[in-house]
C-alpha positions in Angstrom: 22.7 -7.8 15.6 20.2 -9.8 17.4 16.4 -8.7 17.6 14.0 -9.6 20.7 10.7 -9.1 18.4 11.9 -8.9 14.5 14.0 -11.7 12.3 15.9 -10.3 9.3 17.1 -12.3 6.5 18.6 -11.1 3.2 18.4 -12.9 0.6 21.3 -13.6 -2.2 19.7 -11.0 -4.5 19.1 -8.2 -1.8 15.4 -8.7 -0.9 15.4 -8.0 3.4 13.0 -9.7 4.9 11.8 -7.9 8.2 9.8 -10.3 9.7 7.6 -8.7 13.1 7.9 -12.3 15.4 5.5 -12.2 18.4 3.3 -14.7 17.2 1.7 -16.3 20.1 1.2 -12.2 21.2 -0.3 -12.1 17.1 2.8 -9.2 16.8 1.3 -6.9 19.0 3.6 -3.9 19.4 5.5 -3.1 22.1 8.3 0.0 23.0 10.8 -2.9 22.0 9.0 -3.6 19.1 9.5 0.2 17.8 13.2 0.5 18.9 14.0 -2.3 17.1 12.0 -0.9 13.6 13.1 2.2 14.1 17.5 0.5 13.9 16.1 -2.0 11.4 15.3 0.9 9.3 17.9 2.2 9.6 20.4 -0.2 9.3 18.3 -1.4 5.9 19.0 2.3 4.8 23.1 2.7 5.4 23.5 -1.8 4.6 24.6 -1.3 0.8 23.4 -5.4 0.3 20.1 -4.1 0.6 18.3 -3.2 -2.2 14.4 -3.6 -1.2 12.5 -4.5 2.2 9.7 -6.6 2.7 7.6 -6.7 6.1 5.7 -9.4 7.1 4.4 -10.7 10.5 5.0 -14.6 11.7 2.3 -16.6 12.2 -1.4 -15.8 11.7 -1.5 -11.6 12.4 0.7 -9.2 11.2 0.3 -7.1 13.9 -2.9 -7.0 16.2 -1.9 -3.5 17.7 -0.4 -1.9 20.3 -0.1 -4.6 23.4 -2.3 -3.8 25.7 -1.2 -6.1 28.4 1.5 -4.1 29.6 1.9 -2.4 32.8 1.2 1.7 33.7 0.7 3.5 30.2 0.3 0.6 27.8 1.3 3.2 25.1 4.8 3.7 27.0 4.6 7.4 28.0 5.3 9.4 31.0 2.5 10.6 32.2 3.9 13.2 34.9 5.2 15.6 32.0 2.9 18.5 30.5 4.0 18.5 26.9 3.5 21.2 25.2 3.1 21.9 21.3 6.4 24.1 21.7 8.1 21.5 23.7 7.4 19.6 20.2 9.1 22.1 18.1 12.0 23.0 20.2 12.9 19.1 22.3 11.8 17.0 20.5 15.1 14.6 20.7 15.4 15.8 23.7 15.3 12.4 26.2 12.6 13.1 28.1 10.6 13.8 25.1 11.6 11.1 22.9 11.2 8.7 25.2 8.0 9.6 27.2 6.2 11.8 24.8 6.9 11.2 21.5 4.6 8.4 19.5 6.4 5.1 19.0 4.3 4.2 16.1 5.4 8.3 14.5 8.9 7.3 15.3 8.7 4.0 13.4 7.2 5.6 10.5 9.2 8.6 10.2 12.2 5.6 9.9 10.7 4.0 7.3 9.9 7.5 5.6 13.4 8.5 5.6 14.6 4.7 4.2 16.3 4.9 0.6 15.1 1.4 -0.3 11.8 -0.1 -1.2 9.8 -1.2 1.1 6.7 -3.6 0.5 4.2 -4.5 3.1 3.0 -8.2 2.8 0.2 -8.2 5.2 -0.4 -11.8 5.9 -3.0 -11.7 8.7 -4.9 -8.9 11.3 -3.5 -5.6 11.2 -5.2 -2.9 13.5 -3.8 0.2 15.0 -0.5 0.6 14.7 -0.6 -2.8 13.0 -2.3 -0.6 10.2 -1.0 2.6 10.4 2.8 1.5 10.3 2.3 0.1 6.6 1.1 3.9 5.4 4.8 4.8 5.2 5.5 1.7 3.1 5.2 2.6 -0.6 2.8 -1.0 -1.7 1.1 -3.1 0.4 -0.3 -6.7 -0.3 -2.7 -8.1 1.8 -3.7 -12.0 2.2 -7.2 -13.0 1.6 -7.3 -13.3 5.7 -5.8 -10.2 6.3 -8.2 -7.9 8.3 -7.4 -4.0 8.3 -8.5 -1.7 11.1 -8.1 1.9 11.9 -9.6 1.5 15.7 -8.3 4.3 17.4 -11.9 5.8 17.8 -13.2 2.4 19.6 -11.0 3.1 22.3 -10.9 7.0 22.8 -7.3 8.3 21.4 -6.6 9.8 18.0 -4.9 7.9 14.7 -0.9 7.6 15.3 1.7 6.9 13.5 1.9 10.4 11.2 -1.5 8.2 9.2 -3.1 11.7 9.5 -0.3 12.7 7.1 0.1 9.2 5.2 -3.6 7.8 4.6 -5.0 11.1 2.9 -2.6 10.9 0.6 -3.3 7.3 -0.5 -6.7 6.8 -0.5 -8.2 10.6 -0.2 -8.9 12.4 2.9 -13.0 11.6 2.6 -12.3 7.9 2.8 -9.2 8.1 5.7 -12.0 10.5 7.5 -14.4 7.6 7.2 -12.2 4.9 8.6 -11.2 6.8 11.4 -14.7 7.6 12.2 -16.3 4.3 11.6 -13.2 2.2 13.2 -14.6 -0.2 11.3 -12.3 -3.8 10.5 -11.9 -3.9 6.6 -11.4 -7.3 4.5 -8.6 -7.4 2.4 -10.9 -6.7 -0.5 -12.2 -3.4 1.4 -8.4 -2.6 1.5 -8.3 -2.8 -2.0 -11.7 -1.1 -3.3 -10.4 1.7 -1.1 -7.2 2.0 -2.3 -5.1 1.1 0.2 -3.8 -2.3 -0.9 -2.6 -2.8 -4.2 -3.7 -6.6 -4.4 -4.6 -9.4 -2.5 -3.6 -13.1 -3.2 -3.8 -16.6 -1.1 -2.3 -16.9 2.0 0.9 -19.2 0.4 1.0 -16.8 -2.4 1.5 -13.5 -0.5 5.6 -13.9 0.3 6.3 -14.5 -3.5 4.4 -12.2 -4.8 6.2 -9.7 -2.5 9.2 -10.8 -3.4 8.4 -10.5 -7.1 7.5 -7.2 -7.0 11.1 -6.6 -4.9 12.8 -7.9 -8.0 10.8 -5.8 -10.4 11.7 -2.7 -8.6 15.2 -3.8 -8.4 16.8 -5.6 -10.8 19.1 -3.9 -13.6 18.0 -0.7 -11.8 20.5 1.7 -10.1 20.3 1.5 -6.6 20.9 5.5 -6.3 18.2 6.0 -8.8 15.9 4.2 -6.9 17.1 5.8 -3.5 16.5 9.4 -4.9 13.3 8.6 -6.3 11.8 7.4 -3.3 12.6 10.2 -1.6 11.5 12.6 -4.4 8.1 11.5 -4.7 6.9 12.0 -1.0 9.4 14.8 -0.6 8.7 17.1 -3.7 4.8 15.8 -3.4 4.4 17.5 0.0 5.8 21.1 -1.6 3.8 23.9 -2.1 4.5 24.9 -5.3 6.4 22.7 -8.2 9.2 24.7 -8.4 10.7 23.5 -5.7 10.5 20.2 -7.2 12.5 21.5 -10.1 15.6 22.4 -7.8 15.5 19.2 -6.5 14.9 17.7 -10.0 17.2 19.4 -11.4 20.2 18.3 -9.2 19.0 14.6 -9.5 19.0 14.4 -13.1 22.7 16.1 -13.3 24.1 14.0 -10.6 22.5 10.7 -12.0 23.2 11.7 -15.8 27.1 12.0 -14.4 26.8 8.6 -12.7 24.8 5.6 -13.3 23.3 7.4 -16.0 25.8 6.7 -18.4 26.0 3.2 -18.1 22.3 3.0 -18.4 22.6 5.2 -21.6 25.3 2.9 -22.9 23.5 -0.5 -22.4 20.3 0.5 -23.8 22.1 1.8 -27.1 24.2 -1.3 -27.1 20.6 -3.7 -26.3 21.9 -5.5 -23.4 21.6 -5.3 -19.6 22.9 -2.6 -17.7 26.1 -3.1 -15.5 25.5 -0.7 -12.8 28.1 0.1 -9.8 26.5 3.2 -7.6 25.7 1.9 -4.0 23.6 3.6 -1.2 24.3 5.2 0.9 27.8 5.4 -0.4 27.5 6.8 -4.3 24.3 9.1 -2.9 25.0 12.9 -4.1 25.7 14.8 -1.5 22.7 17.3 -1.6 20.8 13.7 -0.8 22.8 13.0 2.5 20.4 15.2 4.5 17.6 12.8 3.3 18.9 9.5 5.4 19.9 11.5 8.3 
């Protein structure tokens, strides 16, 4: 399908390419914008070519933020309802809640949270807001050497979006996301870095590449399933409150992969040569994972 604000591309070897394409708006982020992450997500999660995702913005931002041009609530929310915490817990796919309430940026993340592929931010230019705060629920981000980083939600009086209360303490430590919500202060790439947040930070023509090396890295003679279910692991079993429900899950991961592409991976390395494997996701995913993607 055909996106208003987002080009996709797969490449031969599996690499998606989810470009964000409002340049001459520098990306900024609209309801549209959000719908269509939210499918691309999706569609990146149950399309078994895919086997890692790369974002990147076209042009010179990545994403400059939430567009504030827009008429009525620039945030797209209906502001005759009265929501209340409970309405959160008991509606909240309900129509009117989803789609006059609930946070586009916490919908978009929550998307790519639930995704069973890699996903690598390549932040080539500004990223503020939501521009940020989407990239917390991507497991690396790059930066250029002119990208700009800024949590700015306290500049213009609302609160941080996008679940980053849940994401950023658990990157960079909750005494340095407090900090950059306070100070809503624009960060250099190198910032980023110092901080935690970005893993590296390369020239401007270098930062697609390198993205895309790291894709192959984290995919190539690896089992797509394995992969799937260790994405998921980690920021599911990290978010327990006590390790032994990481063990169930554990457990059933190792049986089920030891039973799949396990064996062939066992195989190959005692025979010293490359793997051959077959599992696909969603398709080959156990079943105890299937409530994971949904």
């Amino acid at each position: 399908m055909a996106y208003e604000t987002l080009l996709w591309t797969v490449s031969d070897d599996g690499i998606l390419t989810l470009t964000l394409n409002r340049p001459d708006q520098l990306n900024a982020f609209t309801v549209t914008m959000a719908n269509e992450l939210v499918d691309a997500f999706n569609r990146a999660s149950a399309d078994t070519r895919v086997r890692a995702v790369v974002v990147t913005g076209a042009g010179r931002a990545f994403c400059a933020g939430m567009d504030l041009s827009v008429p009525g609530n620039v945030f797209g929310l209906d502001e005759s309802q009265k929501p209340t915490l409970d309405d959160m817990q008991q509606r909240l796919d309900d129509p009117a809640i989803h789609n006059g309430v609930r946070d586009t940026g916490g919908r978009v993340t929550l998307a790519i949270y639930n995704c069973t592929k890699p996903v690598i931010a390549a932040i080539n230019g500004a990223a503020v807001g939501i521009g940020a705060t989407m990239t917390l629920a991507m497991d690396i981000r790059l930066a250029s050497e002119k990208a700009r980083i800024g949590f700015v939600f306290g500049k213009i009086a609302v609160t941080p979006e996008a679940c980053s209360t849940w994401f950023l303490p658990r990157i960079v430590g909750i005494s340095q996301a407090l900090d950059w919500f306070y100070s809503a202060d624009i960060l250099s790439a190198e910032d980023a870095r110092a901080g935690g947040l970005v893993k590296a930070v390369y020239a401007p023509d270098q930062l697609l590449e390198e993205a895309y090396k790291l894709a192959r890295r984290y995919t190539h003679n690896r089992s797509a399933v394995a992969v799937a279910m260790t994405r998921q692991m980690l920021y599911r079993n990290a978010a327990q409150p006590h390790p032994r429900e990481a063990h169930r899950v554990d457990s059933l991961s190792m049986f089920y992969t030891s039973i799949g592409d396990g064996k062939e991976g066992v195989r190959a390395f005692l025979e010293k040569r490359d793997p051959q494997y077959r599992a696909r996701v969603p398709d080959d995913l156990p079943p105890f994972c299937q409530g994971w993607i949904e």
